[in-house]
N, C-alpha and C positions, 0 to 999 in steps of 0.2 A: 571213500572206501568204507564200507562196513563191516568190521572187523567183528570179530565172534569171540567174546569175551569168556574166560572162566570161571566158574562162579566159585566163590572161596567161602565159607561160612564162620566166622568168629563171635562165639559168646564171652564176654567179659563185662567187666565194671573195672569206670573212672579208676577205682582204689588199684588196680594194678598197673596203670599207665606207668610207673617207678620204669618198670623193666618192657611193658607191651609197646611202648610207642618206639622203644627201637627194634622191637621186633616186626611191629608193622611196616615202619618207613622199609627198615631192608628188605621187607619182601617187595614191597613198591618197588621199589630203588633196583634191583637185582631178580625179579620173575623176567623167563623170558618170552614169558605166555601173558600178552595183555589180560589182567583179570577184573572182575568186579567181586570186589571185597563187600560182603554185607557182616556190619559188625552191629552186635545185639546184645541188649542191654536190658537191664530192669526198670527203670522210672521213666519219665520223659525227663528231665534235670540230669540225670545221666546220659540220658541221649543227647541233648544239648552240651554235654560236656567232652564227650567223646568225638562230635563233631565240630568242637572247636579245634583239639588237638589233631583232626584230620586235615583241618586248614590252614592247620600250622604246618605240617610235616607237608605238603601240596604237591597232592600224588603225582606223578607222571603222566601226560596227559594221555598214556593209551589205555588208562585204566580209570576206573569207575567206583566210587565208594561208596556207598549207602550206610547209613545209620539208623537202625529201628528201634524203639524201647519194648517192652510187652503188650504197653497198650496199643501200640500198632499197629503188630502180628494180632492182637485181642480181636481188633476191626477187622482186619484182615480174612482171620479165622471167619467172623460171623458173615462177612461179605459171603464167603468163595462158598463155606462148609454149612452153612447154617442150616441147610438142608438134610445133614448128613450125620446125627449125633454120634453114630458109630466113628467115623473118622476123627470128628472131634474130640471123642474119648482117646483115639491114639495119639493126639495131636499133646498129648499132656501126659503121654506115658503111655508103655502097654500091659495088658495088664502082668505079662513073665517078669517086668520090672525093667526093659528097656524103652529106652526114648526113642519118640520116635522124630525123625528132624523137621523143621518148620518151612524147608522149602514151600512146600504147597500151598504157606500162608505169605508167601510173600507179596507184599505188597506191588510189585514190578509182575506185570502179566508174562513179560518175556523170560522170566526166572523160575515158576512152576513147571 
């Protein structure tokens, strides 16, 4: 069965895991909408670390986790946008002073 996952977006760092990894397990633990969680991070050593504690906490199997650091939305961005400086320029802010979000740079084709 191919189920249709919800896409959940989380920015954080390692340094908060104290309090984020039981907020993440519960939402594993208690969505009742299979989701894929993409959590984002700043370094790759943070991404390495955030996706260790995901395999720790070993989500449920209707759900789906991704871990990306910056420099892989970085790739991402140049793959998909590279053609597009305008967009790129939103992809890092706009300029009224809102962000704009990184879906578009995901790395997973089925997630833009």
């Amino acid at each position: 069965m191919n189920q249709t996952l919800r896409p959940v977006y989380m920015v954080l760092s390692p340094r908060s895991l104290d309090y984020a990894r039981l907020a993440i397990a519960t939402l594993l633990a208690q969505s009742a909408d299979a989701l894929h969680l993409h959590l984002i991070t700043d370094s790759d050593d943070d991404r390495d670390e955030l996706q260790r504690v995901v395999t720790e906490i070993a989500p449920p199997q209707q759900h789906r986790v991704s871990v990306f650091s910056e420099h892989d939305l970085d790739a991402a961005e140049e793959e998909r946008l590279g053609r597009y400086p305008h967009l790129r320029a939103l992809r890092h802010g706009h300029p009224a002073g809102a962000r704009s979000p990184t879906r578009c740079c995901s790395p997973n084709p089925a997630q833009r």
